[in-house]
MARPADREN-247686 format. One record per residue (C-alpha): x, z, y; residue number from 0; residue in three letters. Coordinates in nm, 3 decimals, decimal comma. Each point is the difference from the previous one (the first is absolute). Layout:
# residues N
        x        z        y  num  residu
        X        Z        Y  NUM     Ala
...
***
This chain:
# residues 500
        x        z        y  num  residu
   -1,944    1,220    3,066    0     Unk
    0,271    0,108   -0,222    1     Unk
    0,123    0,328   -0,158    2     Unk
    0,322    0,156    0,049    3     Unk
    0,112    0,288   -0,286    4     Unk
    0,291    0,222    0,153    5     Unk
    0,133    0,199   -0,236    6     Unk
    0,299    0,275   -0,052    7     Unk
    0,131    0,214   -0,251    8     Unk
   -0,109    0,343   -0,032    9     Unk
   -0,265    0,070    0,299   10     Unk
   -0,302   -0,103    0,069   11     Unk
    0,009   -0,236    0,320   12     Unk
   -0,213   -0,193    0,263   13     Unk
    0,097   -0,301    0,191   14     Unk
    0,396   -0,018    0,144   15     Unk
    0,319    0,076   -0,096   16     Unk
    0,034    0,327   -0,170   17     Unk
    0,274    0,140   -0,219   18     Unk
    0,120    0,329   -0,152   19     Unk
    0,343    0,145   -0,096   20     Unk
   -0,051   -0,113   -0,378   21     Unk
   -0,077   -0,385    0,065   22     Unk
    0,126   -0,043    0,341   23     Unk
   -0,233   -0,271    0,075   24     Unk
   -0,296   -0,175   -0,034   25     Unk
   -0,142   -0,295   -0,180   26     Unk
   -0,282   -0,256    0,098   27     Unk
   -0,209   -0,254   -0,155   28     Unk
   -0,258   -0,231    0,100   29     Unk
   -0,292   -0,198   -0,141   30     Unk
   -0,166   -0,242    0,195   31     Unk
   -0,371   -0,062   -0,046   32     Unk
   -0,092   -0,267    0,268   33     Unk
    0,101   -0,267   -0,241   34     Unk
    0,114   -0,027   -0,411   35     Unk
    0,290   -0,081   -0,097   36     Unk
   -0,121   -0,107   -0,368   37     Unk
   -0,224   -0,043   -0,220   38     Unk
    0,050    0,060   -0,348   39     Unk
   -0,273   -0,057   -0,311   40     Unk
   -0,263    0,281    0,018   41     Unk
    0,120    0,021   -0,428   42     Unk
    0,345    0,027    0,151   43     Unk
    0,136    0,287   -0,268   44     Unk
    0,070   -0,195   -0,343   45     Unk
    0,138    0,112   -0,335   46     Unk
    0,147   -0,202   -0,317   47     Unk
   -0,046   -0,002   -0,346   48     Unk
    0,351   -0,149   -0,149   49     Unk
    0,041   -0,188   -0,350   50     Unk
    0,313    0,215   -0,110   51     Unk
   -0,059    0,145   -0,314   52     Unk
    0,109    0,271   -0,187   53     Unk
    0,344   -0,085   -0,043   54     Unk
    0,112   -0,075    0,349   55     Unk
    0,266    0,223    0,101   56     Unk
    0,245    0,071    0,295   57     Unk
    0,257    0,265    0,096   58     Unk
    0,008    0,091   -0,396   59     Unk
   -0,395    0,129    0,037   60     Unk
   -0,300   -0,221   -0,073   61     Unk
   -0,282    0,137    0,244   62     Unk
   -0,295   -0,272   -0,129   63     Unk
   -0,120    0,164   -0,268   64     Unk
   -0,365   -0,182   -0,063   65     Unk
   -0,084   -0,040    0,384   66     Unk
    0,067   -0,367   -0,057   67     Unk
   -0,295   -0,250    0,076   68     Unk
   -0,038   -0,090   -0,401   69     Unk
    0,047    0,384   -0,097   70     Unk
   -0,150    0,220    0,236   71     Unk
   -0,305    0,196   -0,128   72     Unk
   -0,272   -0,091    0,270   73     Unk
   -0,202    0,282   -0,102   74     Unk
    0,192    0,289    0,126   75     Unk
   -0,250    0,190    0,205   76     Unk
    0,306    0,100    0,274   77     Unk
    0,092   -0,377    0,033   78     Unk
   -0,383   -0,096    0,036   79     Unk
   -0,059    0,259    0,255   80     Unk
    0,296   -0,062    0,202   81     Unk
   -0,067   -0,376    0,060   82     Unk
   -0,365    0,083    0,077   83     Unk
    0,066    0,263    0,226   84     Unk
    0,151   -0,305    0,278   85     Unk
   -0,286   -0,178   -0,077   86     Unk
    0,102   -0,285   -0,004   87     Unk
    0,342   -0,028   -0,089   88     Unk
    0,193   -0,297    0,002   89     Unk
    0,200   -0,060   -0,320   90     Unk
    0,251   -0,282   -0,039   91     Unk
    0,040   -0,082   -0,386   92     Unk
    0,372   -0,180   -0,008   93     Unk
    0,380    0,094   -0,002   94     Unk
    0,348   -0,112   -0,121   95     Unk
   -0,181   -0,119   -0,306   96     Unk
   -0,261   -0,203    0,092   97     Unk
    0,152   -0,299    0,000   98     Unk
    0,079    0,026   -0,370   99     Unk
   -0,389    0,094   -0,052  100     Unk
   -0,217   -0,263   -0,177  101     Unk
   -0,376    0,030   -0,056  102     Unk
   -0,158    0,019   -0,331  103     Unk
   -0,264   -0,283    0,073  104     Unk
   -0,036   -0,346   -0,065  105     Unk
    0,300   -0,190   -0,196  106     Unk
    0,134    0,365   -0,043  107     Unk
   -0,102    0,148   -0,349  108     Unk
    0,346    0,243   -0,039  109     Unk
    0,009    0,283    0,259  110     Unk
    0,298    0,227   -0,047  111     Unk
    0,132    0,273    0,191  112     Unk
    0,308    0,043    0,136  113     Unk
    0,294    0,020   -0,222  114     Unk
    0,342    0,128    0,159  115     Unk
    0,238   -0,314    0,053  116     Unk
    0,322    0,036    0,201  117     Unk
    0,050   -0,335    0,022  118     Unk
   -0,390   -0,066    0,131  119     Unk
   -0,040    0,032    0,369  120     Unk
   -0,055    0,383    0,120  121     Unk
    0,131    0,030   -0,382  122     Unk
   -0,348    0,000   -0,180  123     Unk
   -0,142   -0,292   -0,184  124     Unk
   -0,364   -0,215    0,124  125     Unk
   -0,235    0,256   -0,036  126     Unk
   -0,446   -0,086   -0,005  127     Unk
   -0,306    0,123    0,213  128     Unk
   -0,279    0,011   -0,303  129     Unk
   -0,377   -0,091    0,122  130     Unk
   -0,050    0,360   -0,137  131     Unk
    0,195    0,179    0,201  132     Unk
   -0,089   -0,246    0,335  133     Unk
   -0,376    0,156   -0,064  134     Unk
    0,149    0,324   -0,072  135     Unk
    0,141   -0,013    0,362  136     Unk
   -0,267   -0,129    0,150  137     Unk
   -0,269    0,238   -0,098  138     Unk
    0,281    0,288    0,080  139     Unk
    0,018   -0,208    0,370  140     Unk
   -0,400   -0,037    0,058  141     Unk
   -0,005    0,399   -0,155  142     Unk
    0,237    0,078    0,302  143     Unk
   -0,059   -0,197    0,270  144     Unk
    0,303   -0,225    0,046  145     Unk
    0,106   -0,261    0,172  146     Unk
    0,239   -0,233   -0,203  147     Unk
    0,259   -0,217    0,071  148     Unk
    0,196   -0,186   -0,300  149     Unk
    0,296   -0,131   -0,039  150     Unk
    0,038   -0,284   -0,203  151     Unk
    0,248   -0,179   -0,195  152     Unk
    0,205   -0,221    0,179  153     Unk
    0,258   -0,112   -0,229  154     Unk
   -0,181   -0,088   -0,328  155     Unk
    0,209   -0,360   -0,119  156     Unk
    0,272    0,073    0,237  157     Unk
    0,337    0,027   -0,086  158     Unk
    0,306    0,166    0,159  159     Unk
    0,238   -0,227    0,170  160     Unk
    0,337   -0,066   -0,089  161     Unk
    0,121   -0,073    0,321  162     Unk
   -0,104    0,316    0,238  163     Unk
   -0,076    0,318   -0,112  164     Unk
   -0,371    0,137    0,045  165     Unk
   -0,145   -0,315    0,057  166     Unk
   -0,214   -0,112   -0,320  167     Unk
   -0,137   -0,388    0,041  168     Unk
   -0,192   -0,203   -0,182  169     Unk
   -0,434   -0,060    0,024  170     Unk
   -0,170    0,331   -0,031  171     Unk
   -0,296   -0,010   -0,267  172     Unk
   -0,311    0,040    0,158  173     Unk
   -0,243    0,004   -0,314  174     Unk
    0,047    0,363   -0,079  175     Unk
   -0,071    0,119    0,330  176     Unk
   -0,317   -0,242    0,048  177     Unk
   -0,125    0,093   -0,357  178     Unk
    0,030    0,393    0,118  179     Unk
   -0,151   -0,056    0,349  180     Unk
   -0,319   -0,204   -0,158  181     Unk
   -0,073    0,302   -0,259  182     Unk
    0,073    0,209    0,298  183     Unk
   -0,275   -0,139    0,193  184     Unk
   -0,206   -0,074   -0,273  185     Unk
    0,029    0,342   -0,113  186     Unk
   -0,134    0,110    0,420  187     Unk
    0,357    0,230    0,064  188     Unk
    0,094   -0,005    0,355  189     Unk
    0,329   -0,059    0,062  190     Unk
    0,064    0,064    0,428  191     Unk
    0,337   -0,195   -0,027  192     Unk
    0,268   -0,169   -0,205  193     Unk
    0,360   -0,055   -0,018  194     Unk
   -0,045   -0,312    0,018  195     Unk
   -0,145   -0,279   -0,040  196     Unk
   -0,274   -0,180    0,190  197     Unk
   -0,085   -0,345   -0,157  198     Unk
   -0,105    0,196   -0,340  199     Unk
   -0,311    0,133    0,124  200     Unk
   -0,310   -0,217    0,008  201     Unk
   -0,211    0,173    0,255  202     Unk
    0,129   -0,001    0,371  203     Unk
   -0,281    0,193    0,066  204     Unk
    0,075    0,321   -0,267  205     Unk
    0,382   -0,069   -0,002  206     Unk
    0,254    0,293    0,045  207     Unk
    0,266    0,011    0,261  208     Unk
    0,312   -0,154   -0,087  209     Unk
    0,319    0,255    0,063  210     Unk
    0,356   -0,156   -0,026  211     Unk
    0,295    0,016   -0,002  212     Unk
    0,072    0,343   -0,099  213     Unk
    0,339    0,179   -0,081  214     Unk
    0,217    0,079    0,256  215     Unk
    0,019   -0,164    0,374  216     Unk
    0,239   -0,277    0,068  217     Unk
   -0,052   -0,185    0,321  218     Unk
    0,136   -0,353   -0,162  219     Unk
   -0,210    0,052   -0,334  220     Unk
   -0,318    0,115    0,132  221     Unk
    0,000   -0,287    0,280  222     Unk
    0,075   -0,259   -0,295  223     Unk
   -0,279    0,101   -0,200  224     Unk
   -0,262   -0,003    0,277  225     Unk
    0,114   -0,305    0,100  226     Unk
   -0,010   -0,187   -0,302  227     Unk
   -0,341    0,167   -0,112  228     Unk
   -0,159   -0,109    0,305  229     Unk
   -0,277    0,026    0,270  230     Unk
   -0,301    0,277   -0,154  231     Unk
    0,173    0,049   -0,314  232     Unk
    0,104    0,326   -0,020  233     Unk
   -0,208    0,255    0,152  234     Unk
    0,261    0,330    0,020  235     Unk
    0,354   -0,013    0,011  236     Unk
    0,086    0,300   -0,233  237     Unk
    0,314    0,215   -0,019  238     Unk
    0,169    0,219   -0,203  239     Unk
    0,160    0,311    0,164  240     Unk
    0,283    0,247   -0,165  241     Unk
    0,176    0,154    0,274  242     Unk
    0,126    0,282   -0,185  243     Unk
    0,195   -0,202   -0,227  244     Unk
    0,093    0,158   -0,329  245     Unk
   -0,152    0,292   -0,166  246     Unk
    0,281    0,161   -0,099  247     Unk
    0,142   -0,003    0,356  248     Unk
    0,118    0,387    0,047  249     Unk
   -0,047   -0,030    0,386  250     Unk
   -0,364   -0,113   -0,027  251     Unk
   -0,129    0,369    0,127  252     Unk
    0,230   -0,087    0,312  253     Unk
   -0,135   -0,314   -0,015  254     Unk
   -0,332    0,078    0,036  255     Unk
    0,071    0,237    0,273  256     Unk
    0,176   -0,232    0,222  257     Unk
   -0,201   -0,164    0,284  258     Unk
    0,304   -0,227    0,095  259     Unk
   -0,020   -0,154   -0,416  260     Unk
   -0,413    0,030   -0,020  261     Unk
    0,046   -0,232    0,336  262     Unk
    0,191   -0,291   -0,184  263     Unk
   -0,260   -0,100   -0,202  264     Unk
   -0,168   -0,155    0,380  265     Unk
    0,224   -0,319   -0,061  266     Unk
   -0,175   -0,098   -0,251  267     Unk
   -0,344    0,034    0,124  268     Unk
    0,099   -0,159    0,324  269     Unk
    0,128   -0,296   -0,210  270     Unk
   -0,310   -0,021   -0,236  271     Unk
   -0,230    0,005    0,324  272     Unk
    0,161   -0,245    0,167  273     Unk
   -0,117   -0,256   -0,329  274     Unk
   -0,253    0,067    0,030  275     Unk
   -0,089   -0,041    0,389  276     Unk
    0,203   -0,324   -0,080  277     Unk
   -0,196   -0,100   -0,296  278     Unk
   -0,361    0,175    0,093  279     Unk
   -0,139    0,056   -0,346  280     Unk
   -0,354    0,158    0,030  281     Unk
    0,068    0,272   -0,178  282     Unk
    0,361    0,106    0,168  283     Unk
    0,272    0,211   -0,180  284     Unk
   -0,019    0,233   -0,289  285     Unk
    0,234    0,238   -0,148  286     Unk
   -0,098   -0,094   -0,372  287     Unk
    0,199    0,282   -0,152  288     Unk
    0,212    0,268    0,142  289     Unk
    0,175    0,323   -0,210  290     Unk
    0,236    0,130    0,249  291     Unk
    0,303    0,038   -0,300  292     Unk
    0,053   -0,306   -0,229  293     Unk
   -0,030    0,008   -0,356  294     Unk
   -0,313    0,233   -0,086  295     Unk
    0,140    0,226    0,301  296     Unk
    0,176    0,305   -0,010  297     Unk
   -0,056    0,281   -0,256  298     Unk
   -0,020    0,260    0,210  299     Unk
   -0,123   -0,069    0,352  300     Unk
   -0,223   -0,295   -0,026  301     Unk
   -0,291    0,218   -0,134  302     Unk
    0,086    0,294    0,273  303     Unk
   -0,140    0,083    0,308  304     Unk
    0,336   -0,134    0,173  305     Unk
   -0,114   -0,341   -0,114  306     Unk
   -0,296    0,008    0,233  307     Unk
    0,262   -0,028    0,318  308     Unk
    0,104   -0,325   -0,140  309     Unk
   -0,334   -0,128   -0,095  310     Unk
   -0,198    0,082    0,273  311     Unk
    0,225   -0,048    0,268  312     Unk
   -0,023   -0,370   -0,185  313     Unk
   -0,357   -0,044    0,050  314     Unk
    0,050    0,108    0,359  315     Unk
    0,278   -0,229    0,058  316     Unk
   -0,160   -0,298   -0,204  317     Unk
   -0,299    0,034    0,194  318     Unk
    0,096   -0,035    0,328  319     Unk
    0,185   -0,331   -0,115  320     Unk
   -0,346   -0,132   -0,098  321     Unk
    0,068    0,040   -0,334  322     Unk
   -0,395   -0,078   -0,161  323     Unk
    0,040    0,203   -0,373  324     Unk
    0,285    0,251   -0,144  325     Unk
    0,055    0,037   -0,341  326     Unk
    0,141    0,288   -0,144  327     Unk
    0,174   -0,063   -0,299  328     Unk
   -0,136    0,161   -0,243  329     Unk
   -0,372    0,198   -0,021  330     Unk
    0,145    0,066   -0,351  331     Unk
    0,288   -0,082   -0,174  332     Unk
    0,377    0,051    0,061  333     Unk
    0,170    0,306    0,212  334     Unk
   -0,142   -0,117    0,321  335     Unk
   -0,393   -0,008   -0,109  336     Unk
   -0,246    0,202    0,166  337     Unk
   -0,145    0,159   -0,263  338     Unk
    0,187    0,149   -0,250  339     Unk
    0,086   -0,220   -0,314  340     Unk
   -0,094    0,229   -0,253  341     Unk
   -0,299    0,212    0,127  342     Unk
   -0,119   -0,205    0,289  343     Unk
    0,021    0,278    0,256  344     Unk
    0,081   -0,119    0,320  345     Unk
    0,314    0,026    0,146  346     Unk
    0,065    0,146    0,349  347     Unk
   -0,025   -0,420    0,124  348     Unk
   -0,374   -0,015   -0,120  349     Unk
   -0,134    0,259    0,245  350     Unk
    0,215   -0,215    0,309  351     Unk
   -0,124   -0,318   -0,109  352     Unk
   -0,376    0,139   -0,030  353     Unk
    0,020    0,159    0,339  354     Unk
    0,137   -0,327    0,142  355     Unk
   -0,289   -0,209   -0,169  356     Unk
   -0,293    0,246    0,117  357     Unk
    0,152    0,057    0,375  358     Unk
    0,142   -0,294    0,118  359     Unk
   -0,139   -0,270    0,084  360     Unk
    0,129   -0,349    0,049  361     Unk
    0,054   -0,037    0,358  362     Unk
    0,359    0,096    0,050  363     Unk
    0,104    0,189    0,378  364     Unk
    0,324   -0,023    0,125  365     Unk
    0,195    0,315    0,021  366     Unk
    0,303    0,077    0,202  367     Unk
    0,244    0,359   -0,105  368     Unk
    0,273    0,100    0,219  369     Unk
    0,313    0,168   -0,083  370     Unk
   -0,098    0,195   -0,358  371     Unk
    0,039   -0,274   -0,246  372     Unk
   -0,080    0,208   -0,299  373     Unk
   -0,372    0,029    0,115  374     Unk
   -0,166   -0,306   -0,121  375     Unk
   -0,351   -0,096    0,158  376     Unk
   -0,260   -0,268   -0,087  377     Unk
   -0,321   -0,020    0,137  378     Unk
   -0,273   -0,217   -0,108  379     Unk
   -0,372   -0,003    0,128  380     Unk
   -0,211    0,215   -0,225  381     Unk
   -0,148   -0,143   -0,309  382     Unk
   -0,378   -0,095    0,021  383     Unk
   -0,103    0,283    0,253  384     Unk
    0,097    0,056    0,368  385     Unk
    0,373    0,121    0,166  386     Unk
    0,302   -0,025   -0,164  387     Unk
    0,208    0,106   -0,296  388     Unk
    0,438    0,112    0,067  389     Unk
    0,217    0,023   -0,326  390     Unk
    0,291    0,238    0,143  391     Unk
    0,317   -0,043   -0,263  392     Unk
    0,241    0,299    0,064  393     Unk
    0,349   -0,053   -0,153  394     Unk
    0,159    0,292    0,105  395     Unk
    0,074    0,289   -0,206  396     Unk
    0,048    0,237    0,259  397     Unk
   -0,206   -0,086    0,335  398     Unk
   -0,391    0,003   -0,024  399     Unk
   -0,135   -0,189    0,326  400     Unk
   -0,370    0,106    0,213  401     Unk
   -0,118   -0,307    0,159  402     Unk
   -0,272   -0,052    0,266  403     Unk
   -0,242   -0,271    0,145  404     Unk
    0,025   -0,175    0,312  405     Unk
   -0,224   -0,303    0,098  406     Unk
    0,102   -0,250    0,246  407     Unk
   -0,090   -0,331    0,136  408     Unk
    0,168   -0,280    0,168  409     Unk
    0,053   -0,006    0,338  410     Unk
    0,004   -0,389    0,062  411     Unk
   -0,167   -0,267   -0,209  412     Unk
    0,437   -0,164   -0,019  413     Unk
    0,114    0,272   -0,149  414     Unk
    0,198   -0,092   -0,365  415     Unk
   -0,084    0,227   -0,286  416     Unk
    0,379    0,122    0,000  417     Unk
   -0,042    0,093    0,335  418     Unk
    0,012    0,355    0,041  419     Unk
   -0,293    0,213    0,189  420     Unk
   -0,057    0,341    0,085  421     Unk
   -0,300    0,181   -0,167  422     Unk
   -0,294    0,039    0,232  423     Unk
   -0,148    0,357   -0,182  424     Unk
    0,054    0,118   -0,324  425     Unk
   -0,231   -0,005   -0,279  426     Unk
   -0,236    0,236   -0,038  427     Unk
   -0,267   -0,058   -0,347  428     Unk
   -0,333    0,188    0,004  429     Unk
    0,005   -0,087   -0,375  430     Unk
    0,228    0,165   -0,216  431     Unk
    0,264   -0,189   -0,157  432     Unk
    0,014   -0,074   -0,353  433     Unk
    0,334    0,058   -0,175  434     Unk
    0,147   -0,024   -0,313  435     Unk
    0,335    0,156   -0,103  436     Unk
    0,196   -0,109   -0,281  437     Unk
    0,326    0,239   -0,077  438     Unk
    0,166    0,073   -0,317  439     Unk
   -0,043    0,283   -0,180  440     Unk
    0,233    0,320    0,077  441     Unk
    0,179   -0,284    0,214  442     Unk
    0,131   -0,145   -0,277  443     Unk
   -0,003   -0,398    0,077  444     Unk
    0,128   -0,104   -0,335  445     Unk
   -0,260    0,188   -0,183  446     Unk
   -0,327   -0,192   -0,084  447     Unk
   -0,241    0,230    0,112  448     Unk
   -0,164   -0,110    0,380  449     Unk
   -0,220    0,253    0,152  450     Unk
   -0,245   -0,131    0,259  451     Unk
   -0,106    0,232    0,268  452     Unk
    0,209    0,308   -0,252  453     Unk
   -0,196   -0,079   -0,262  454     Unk
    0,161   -0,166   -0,298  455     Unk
   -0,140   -0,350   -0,085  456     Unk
   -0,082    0,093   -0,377  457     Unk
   -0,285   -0,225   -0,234  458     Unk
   -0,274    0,184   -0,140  459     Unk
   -0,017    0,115   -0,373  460     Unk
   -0,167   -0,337    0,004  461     Unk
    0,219   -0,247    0,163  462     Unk
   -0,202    0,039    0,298  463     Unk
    0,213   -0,078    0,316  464     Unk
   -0,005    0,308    0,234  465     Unk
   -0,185   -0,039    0,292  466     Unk
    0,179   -0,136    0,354  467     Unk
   -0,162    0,190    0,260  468     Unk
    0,170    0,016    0,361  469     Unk
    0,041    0,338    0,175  470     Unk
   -0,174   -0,017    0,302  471     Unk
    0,181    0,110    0,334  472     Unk
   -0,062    0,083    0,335  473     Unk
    0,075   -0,295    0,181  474     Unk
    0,142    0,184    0,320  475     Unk
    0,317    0,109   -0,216  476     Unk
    0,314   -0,228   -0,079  477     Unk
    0,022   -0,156   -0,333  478     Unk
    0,233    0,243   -0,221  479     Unk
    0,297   -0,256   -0,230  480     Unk
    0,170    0,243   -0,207  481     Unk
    0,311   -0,095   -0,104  482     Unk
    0,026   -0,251   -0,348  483     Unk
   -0,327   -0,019    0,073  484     Unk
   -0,279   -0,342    0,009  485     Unk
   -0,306    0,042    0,254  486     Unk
   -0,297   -0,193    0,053  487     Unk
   -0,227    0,061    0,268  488     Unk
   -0,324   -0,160    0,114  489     Unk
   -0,140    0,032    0,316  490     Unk
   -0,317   -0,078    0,033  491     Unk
   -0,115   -0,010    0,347  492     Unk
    0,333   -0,178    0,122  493     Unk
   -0,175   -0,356    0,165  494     Unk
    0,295   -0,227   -0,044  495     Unk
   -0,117   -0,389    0,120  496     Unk
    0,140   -0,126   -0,318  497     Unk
   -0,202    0,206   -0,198  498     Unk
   -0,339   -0,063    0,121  499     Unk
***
């Protein structure tokens, strides 16, 4: 069984070819649900916490404020309630920085902070994780519910070398990191994963995964250090993704827009699964952080609702290249967080990434979309209850889309899952659908306000995050995509094989 969407702009259709003298055509998409396609982790939305402190700046602005990990106030009640409300999050504590972090145990009696240094790498001096503020975090992490992975310090008694630039040599001292991992344990924190190292932890039978290499793909690097690491070393390959580049590109909003550029980003995902169905590590590939715009982002988009076709278009397209975790860059911190620096209010991101979290689950459908590139769809069996859950992504500005259901099976047990067959009926739910709606507000997708379902997504007077309800519809009627508009739907009496 499978389930074909056909969709075209401006009128409600059923099953066919069907067009009208303002789109003069039609558009169709497919998800099959006789088999998956993927599977990702079922904690598969992750968020950062970054190291920069106050005094990082790019683009002549300096967006950190005191969302860095030794700054942040971990009482703020909006913060608190917006990592609850995923319940549980995962949280990856690292960044450009963490390889100049030491830990104030052991042999360590001096912790500073980070001092700005233009001639230290990233240009800030070796900054220190106090036991203080580890238990701080930790009580903030068991308050919350999260799931942490940490990234350690890999070049402590390194040096850069002379001879090629960005390589640093040398034997890496492994005393800090032991001495932190033993009060760690000692102390009962639960760390899910590190970046990396596996021969420091004395208990196979408690020990975190082991994620590596991180930063950006390259085919010749990433082969090297699996190979030389070895057999049931490293656990996850992990990945760093930017495909926006700069964030003070002017052409980012066309960027963003432009299903032809959101596409190119497939190369490396191809190239990062291939490693790992070469390599096999248990816990297969990771996208360890992932901004969209370098550099803290960009100023004024990464916080908008426009940043949402990017970033969940990503998860989509990770996904479906069995991609296990993604890892927004930042939850706070930096242009691109998602929740404000300041306030922690969440930006228009938070309420994608929530809906993703609570609606789709980790089996990953295959979905095929003919002719209308700018209609993006992803469709996942439903998280923890029965049917199935779409993410529609509409990139157009001008051209909503109605799509309908059609179910069909395979006519021959030979049949390829490219090969192309005609839908037996269509669709027809005696349970109404449940959809969500995410637009900007007065269509304005560089503003920061999302409504879901027309009503803004606003906290409470207390930090409270505003209920996500779905709006339920009548499951004989086509699924509306206004245009610059994000859709999820779940369908709960939709039997796909994969799902049961």
């Amino acid at each position: 069984m499978a389930v074909e969407l056909v969709a075209t702009r401006g009128v409600a259709v059923g099953l066919g070819q069907v067009a009208d003298e303002t789109c003069g055509g039609s558009t169709r998409c497919g998800a099959r649900g006789a088999t998956p396609i993927a599977e990702t982790d079922d904690n598969f939305v992750c968020a950062t916490l970054d190291w920069w402190p106050t005094e990082k700046c790019n683009y002549n602005q300096c967006p950190w404020g005191k969302a860095g990990i030794l700054n942040l106030d971990l009482k703020m009640k909006g913060l608190i309630n917006a990592v609850k409300a995923f319940n549980p999050l995962r949280i990856k504590i690292g960044g450009s920085l963490q390889d100049q972090v030491v830990y104030g145990v052991g042999e360590v009696k001096n912790c500073p902070n980070f001092i700005k240094n233009e001639d230290s790498l990233f240009g800030f001096s070796q900054g220190c994780l106090p036991l203080e503020r580890w238990d701080q975090l930790n009580n903030f992490f068991n308050q919350t519910g999260v799931k942490v992975i940490f990234g350690l310090n890999a070049l402590l008694g390194r040096n850069r070398s002379e001879i090629e630039k960005g390589l640093w040599v040398g034997d890496w001292q492994s005393q800090n990191a032991r001495d932190f991992m033993k009060y760690t344990i000692s102390k009962g924190y639960k760390v899910d994963s590190h970046e990396f190292v596996k021969e420091l932890h004395p208990d196979p039978k408690t020990q975190p995964k082991v994620l590596g290499p991180s930063g950006y793909y390259d085919e010749k690097w990433f082969n090297s250090f699996l190979e030389v690491s070895g057999h049931d070393v490293v656990d996850g390959v992990t990945h760093h993704i930017y495909n926006l580049g700069p964030g003070d590109d002017p052409n980012m909003i066309a960027k963003i827009q432009d299903p032809s550029y959101l596409n190119q980003v497939s190369q490396t995902y191809k190239g990062v699964l291939n490693i790992v169905n070469k390599f096999k590590p248990q816990s297969g590939a990771w996208v360890s952080e992932s901004g969209g715009a370098l550099h803290g982002g960009a100023k004024d988009l990464s916080p908008t609702f426009a940043d949402g076709f990017w970033y969940l278009d990503q998860l989509g397209m990770a996904s479906t290249y069995n991609q296990k975790v993604f890892c927004r860059q930042t939850l706070i911190g930096g242009n691109y967080a998602l929740l404000n620096t300041t306030t922690s209010i969440p930006n228009p991101d938070y309420y994608g990434a929530l809906l993703w979290h609570r609606l789709m689950g980790s089996t990953v459908l295959a979905v095929t979309q003919e002719s209308n590139p700018n209609l993006r769809v992803y469709a996942h069996c439903a998280k923890k209850k029965p049917g199935i859950s779409i993410i529609f992504i509409n990139l157009s500005k001008d051209s909503s889309f109605n799509a309908t259901l059609s179910n069909y099976e395979h006519q021959g047990r030979n049949l390829r899952s490219t090969d192309v067959v005609k839908p037996n009926f269509e669709f027809r739910g005696s349970k109404d659908r449940e959809e969500y709606h995410l637009a900007a507000l007065a269509g304005n997708i560089r503003g920061q306000i999302v409504l879901l379902n027309d009503v803004p997504m606003v906290p409470t007077e207390t930090f409270d995050i505003p209920a996500v309800e779905p709006k339920l519809v009548n499951a004989s009627t086509p699924i509306h995509i206004a245009a610059h508009s994000i859709v999820y739907v779940t369908i709960r009496d939709f039997q796909a094989p994969a799902c049961a």
